[in-house]
Legacy VTK file of the C-alpha trace (Angstrom):
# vtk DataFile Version 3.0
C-alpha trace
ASCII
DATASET POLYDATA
POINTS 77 float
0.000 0.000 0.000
1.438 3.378 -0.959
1.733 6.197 1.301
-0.709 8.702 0.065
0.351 11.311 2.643
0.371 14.558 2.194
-3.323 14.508 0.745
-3.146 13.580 -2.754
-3.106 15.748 -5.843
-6.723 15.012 -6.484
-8.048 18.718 -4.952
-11.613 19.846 -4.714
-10.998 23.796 -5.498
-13.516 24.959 -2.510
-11.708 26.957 0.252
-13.842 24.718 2.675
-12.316 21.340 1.400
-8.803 22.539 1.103
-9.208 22.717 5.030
-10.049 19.623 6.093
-8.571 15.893 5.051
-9.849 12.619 5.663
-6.929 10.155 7.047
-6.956 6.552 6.782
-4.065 5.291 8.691
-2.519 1.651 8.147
-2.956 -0.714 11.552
-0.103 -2.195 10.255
2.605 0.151 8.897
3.102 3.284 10.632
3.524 6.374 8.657
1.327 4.665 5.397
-2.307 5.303 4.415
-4.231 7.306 2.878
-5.744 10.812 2.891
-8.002 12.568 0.714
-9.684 16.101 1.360
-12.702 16.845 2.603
-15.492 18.840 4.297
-15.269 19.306 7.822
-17.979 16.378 8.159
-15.397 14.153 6.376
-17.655 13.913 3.545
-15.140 13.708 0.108
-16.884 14.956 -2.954
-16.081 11.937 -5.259
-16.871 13.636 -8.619
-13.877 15.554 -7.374
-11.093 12.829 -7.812
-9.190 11.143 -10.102
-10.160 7.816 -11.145
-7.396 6.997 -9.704
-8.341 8.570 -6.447
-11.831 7.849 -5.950
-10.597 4.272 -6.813
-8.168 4.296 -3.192
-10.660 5.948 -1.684
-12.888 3.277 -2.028
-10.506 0.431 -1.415
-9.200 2.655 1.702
-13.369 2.773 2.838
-13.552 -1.231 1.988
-10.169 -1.633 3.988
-11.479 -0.634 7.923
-10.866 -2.580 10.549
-9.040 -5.271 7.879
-5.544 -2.998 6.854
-6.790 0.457 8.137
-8.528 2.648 11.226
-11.614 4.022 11.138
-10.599 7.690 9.466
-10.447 10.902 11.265
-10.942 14.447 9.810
-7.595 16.846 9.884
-7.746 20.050 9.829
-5.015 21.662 7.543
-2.932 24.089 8.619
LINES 1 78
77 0 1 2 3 4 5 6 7 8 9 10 11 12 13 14 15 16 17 18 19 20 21 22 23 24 25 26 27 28 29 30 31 32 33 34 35 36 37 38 39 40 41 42 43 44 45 46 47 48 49 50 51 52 53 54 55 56 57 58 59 60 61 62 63 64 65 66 67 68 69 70 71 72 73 74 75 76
C-alpha cells in the first residue's frame, strides 16, 4: 500500500475542502495510508477525484478494521 500522505493531488478547489482531510491510517505500517480532502464532516466529494483517487478511496473505505482505522478528519494548517 502506498503512502498517500500529504493529501493527494486530487483537490476539490472549494476553500472549505482545502481545510479539512480525511486520514486513513494503516494498523499495520506506521507512517502509510491514505488521505483525501474533505469537508469538515469528512464527507469527500467523489466527482472531485481522479479515477485513480476515488478508486483508493474506495478500497481505503472497503479496507477498515481489515488494513486500516476508522478515518479521522484533519484540519489543515
Amino acid at each position: 500500500m502506498a503512502s498517500l500522505f500529504p493529501p493527494q493531488s486530487a483537490q476539490i478547489d472549494t476553500p472549505q475542502a482545502l481545510l479539512h482531510e480525511l486520514r486513513y491510517q494503516s494498523l499495520f505500517r506506521e507512517g502509510r495510508g491514505f488521505s483525501f480532502p474533505c469537508d469538515e464532516r469528512g464527507d469527500v466529494n467523489l466527482d472531485a477525484l481522479s479515477e485513480r483517487a476515488r478508486n483508493n478511496y474506495l478500497f481505503a473505505r472497503a479496507m477498515v478494521g481489515r488494513e486500516l482505522a476508522r478515518p479521522e478528519v484533519r484540519v489543515l494548517g
